[in-house]
Each structure stands twice: as structure tokens, then as C-alpha cells.
PyMOL CGO cylinders between C-alpha atoms (Angstrom):
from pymol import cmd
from pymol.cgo import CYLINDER

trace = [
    CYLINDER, 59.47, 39.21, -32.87, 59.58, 42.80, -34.51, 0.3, 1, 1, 1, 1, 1, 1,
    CYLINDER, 59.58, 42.80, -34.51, 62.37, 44.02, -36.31, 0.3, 1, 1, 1, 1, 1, 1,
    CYLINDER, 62.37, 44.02, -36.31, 63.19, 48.09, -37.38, 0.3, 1, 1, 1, 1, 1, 1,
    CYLINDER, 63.19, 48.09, -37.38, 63.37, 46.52, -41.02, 0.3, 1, 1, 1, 1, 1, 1,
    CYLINDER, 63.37, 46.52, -41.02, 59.20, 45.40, -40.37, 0.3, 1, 1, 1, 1, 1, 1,
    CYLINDER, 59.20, 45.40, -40.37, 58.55, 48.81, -38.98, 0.3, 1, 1, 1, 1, 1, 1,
    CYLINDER, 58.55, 48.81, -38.98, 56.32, 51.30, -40.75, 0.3, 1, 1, 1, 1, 1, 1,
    CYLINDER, 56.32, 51.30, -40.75, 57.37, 55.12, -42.30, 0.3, 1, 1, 1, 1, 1, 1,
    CYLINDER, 57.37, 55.12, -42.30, 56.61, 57.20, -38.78, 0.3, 1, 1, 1, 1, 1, 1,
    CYLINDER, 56.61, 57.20, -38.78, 56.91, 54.97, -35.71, 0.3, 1, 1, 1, 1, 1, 1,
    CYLINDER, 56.91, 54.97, -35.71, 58.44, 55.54, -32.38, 0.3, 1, 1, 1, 1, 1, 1,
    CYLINDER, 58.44, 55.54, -32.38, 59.59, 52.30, -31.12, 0.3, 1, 1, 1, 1, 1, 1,
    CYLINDER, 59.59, 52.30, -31.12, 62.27, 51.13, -28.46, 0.3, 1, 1, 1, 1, 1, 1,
    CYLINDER, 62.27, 51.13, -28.46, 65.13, 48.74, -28.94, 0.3, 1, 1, 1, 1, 1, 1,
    CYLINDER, 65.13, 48.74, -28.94, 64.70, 45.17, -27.28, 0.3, 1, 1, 1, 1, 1, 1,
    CYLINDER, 64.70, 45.17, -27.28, 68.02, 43.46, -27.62, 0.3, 1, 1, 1, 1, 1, 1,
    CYLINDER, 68.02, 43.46, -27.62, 70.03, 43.17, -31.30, 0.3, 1, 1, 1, 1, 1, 1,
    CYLINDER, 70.03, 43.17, -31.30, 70.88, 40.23, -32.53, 0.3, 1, 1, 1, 1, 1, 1,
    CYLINDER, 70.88, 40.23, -32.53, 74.31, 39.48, -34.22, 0.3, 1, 1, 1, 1, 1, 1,
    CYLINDER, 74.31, 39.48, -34.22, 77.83, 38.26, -33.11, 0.3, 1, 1, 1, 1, 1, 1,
    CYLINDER, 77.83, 38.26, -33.11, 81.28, 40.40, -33.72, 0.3, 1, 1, 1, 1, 1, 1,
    CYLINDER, 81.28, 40.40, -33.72, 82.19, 43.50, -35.37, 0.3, 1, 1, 1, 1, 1, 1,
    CYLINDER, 82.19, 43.50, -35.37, 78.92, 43.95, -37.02, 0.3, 1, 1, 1, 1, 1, 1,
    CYLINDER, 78.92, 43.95, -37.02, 77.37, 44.17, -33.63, 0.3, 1, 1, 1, 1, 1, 1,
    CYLINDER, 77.37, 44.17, -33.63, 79.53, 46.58, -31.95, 0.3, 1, 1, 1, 1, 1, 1,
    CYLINDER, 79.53, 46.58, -31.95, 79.12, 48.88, -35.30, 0.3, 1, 1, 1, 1, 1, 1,
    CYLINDER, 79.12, 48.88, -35.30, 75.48, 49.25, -34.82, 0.3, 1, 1, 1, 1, 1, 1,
    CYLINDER, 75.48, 49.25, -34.82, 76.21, 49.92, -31.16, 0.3, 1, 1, 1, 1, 1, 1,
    CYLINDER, 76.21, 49.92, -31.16, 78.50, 52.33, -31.68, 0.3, 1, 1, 1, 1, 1, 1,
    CYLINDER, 78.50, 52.33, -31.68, 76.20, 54.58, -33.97, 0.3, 1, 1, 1, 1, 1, 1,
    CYLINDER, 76.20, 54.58, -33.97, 73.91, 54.74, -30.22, 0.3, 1, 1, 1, 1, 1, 1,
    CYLINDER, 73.91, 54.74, -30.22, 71.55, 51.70, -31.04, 0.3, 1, 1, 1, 1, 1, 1,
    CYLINDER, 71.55, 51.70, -31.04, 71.70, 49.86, -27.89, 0.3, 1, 1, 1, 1, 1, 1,
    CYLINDER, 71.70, 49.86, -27.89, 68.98, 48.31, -25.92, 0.3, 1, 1, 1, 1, 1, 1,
    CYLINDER, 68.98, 48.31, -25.92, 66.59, 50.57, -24.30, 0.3, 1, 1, 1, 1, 1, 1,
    CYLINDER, 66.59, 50.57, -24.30, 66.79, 52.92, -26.63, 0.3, 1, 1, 1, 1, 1, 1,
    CYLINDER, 66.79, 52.92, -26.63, 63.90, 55.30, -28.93, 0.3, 1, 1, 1, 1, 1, 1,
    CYLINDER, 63.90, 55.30, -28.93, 64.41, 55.13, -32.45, 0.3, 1, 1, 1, 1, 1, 1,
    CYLINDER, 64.41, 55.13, -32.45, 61.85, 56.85, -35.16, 0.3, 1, 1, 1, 1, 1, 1,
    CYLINDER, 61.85, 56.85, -35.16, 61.60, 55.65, -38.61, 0.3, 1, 1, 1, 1, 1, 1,
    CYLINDER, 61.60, 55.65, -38.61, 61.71, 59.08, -40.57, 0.3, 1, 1, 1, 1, 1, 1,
    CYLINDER, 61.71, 59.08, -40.57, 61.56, 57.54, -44.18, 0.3, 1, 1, 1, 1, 1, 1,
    CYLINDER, 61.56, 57.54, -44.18, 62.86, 54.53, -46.41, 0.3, 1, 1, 1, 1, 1, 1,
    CYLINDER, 62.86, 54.53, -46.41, 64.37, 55.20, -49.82, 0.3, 1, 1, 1, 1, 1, 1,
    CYLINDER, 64.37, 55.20, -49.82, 62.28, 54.39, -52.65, 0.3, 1, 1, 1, 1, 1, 1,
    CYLINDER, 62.28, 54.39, -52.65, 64.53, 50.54, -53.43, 0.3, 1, 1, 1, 1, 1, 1,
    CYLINDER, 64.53, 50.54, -53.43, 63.85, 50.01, -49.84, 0.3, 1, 1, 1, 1, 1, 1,
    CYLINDER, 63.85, 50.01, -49.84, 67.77, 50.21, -48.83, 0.3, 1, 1, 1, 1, 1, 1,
    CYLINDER, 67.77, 50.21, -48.83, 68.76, 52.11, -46.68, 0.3, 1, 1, 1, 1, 1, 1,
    CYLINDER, 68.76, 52.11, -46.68, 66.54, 53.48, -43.76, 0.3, 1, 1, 1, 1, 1, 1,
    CYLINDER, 66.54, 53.48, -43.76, 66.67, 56.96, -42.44, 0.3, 1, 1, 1, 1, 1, 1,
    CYLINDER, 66.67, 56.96, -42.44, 66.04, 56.41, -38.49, 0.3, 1, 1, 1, 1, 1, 1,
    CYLINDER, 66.04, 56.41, -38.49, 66.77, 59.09, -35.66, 0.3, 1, 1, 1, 1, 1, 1,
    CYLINDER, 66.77, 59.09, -35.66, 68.50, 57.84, -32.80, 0.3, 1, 1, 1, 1, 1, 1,
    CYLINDER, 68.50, 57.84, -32.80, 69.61, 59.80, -29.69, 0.3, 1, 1, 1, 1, 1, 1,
    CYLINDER, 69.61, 59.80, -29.69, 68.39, 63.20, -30.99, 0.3, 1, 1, 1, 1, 1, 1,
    CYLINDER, 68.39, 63.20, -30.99, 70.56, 62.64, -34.53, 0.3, 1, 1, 1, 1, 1, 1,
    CYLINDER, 70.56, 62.64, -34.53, 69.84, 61.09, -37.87, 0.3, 1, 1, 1, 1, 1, 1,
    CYLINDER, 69.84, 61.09, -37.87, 71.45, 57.93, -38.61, 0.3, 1, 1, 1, 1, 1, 1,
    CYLINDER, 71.45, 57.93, -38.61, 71.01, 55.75, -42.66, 0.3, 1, 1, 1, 1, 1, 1,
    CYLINDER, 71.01, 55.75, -42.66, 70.89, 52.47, -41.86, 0.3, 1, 1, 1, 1, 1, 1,
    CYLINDER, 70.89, 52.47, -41.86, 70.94, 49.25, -43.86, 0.3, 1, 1, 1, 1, 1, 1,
    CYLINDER, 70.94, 49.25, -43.86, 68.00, 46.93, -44.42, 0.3, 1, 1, 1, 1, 1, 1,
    CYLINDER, 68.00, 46.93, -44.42, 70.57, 43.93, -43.53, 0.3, 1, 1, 1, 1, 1, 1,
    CYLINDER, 70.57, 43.93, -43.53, 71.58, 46.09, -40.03, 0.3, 1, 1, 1, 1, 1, 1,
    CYLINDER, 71.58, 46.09, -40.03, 67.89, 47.12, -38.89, 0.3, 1, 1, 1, 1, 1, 1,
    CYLINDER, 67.89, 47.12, -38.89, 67.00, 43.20, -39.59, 0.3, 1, 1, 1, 1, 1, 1,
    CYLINDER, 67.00, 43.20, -39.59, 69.51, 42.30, -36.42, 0.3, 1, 1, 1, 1, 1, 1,
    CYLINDER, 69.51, 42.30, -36.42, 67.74, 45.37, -34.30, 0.3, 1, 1, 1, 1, 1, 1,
    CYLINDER, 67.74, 45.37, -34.30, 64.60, 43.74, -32.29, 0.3, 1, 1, 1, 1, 1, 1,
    CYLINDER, 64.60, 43.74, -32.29, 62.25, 46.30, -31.18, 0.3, 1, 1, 1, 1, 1, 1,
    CYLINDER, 62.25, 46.30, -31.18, 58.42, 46.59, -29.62, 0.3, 1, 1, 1, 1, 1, 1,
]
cmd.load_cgo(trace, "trace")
């Protein structure tokens, strides 16, 4: 099981399912990460926190907590 917070600095990969119960789930889904979907890992900030990912043609900072609950191949 792969998470976006394993992968590495210029990957394509696509969402699986996201784990997570509640608000915090519907948050990522509402920034477009839903399963099925391409995501590229443009960079991570130098602490590691957050990620820079584009999603759906935009770019999106997400937290290392947040892309732990996204499952992708």
C-alpha cells in the first residue's frame, strides 16, 4: 500500500481510494482528489511539510498528514 506522502519528487501516479472518515475526507475531496484521479508530485519543501502536487490541471499544497490518507499506484 502506496501513499502520495511515500511518493518521489516527479511521479505521475493515480488515486486508489483515500482513507479517512468525516470532514477531513470530504476536504481533500473537495480540492479534486478523488479516486481515479492523476496527481504529479512537483516538489516537497525542504522540512518535508507541505507537498506541492498538481491535480486536475491546477496546483494544489498539501499536507504530509493529508497525502498520508491518499492511496495511490
Amino acid at each position: 500500500m502506496k501513499t502520495l506522502r511515500n511518493v518521489d519528487v516527479g511521479s505521475r501516479v493515480k488515486v486508489v481510494r483515500l482513507d479517512g472518515a468525516g470532514a477531513v475526507k470530504r476536504r481533500i475531496m473537495d480540492m479534486g482528489i478523488t479516486k481515479g484521479v492523476d496527481i504529479y508530485l512537483r516538489k516537497v519543501a525542504p522540512l518535508g511539510d507541505p507537498l506541492e502536487i498538481t491535480v486536475r490541471g491546477y496546483e494544489l499544497s498539501i499536507r504530509k498528514a493529508d497525502a498520508e490518507m491518499i492511496i495511490v499506484e
